[in-house]
C-alpha positions in Angstrom: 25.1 24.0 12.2 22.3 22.9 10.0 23.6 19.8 7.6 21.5 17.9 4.9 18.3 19.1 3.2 15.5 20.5 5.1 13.2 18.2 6.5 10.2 17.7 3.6 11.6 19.4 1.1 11.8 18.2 -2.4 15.2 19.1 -4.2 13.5 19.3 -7.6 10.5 21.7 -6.2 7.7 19.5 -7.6 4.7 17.9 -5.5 4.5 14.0 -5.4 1.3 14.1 -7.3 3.5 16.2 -9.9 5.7 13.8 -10.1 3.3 10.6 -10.3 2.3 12.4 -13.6 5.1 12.8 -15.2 5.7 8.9 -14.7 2.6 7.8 -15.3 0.5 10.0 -17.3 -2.7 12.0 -17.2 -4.4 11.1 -16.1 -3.5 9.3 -12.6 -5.1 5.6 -11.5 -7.2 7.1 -8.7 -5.1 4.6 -6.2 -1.9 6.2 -7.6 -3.8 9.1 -6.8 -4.3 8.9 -3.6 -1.2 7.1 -2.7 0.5 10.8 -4.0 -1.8 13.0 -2.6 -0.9 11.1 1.0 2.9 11.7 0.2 2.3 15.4 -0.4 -0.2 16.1 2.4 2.1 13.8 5.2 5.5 12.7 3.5 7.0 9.5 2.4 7.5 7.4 5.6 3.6 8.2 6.7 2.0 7.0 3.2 4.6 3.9 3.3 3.5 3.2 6.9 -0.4 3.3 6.1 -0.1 1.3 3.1 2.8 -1.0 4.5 5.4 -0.2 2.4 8.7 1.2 2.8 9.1 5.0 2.1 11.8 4.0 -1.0 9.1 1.4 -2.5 6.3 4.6 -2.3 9.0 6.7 -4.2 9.9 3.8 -6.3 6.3 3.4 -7.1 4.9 7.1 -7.4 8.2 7.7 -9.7 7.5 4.7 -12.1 10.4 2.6 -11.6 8.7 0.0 -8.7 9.7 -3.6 -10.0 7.4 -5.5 -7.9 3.5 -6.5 -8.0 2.2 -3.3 -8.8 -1.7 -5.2 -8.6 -0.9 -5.4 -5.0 0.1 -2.2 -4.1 -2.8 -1.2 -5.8 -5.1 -3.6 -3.4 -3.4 -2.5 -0.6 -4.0 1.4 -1.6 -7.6 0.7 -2.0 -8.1 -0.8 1.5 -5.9 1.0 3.7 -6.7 4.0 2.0 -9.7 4.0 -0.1 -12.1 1.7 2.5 -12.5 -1.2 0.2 -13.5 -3.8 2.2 -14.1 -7.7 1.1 -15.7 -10.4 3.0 -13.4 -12.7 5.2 -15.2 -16.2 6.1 -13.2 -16.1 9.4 -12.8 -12.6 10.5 -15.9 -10.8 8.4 -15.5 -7.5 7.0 -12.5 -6.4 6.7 -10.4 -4.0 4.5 -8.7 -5.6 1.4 -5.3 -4.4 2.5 -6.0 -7.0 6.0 -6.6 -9.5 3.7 -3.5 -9.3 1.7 -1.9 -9.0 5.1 -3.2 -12.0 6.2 -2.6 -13.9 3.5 1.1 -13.4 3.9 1.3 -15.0 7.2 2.7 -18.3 8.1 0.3 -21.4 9.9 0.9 -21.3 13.8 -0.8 -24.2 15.5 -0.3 -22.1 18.5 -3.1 -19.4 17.9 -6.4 -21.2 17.0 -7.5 -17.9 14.8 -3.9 -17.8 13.0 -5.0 -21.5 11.9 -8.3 -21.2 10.9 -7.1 -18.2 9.0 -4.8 -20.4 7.0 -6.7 -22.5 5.9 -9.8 -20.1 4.7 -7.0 -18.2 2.9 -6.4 -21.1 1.0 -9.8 -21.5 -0.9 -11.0 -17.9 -0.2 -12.6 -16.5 -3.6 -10.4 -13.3 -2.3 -7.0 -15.1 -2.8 -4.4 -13.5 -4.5 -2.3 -16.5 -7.2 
């Protein structure tokens, strides 16, 4: 006995990127863009995932109603999923979606890179206030 939706389907019939317009407008952000194109071509929990996100904050934010720092889902979009990349002084290249990552974490005089990476962070040009 089958109980619950079926798996991907949308109750309301309309694509993600459908939806992202109606919220938002015509047209899209291109990292709004791609964030819904993701949703459509994979599903919720796979675009969350890639962006670090929970599936409900994608939904949240593709529907309009996201409460939190949309300039940093935007940044993550664009590095996880659009390849921008930005210049680390300790690690190099990396993807701007790593650097917000990094940011976040907490000083561990345990890991020698975890330290010097806390204390770049701190006066990288790249910093997020």
């Amino acid at each position: 006995m089958n109980r619950g939706p079926i798996k991907n389907s949308r109750p309301d019939g309309k694509s993600f990127v459908e939806k992202a317009i109606d919220a938002h407008g015509s047209p899209l952000p291109d990292w709004l863009d791609e964030l819904a194109r993701l949703a459509d071509a994979n599903d919720l929990g796979v675009a969350g995932q890639r962006i670090g996100y929970s599936r409900s904050a994608v939904s949240t934010i593709i529907s309009g109603k996201y409460l939190g720092d949309l300039a940093r889902v935007e940044q993550m979009v664009r590095g996880a999923l659009m390849s921008l990349v930005v210049e680390c002084p300790v690690l190099g290249e990396i993807g701007r979606d790593r650097c917000l990552t990094e940011q976040k974490e907490p000083f561990r005089a345990t890991s020698r890179h975890r330290a010097q990476l806390f204390h770049a962070c701190k006066i990288c040009p790249q910093r997020r206030k």
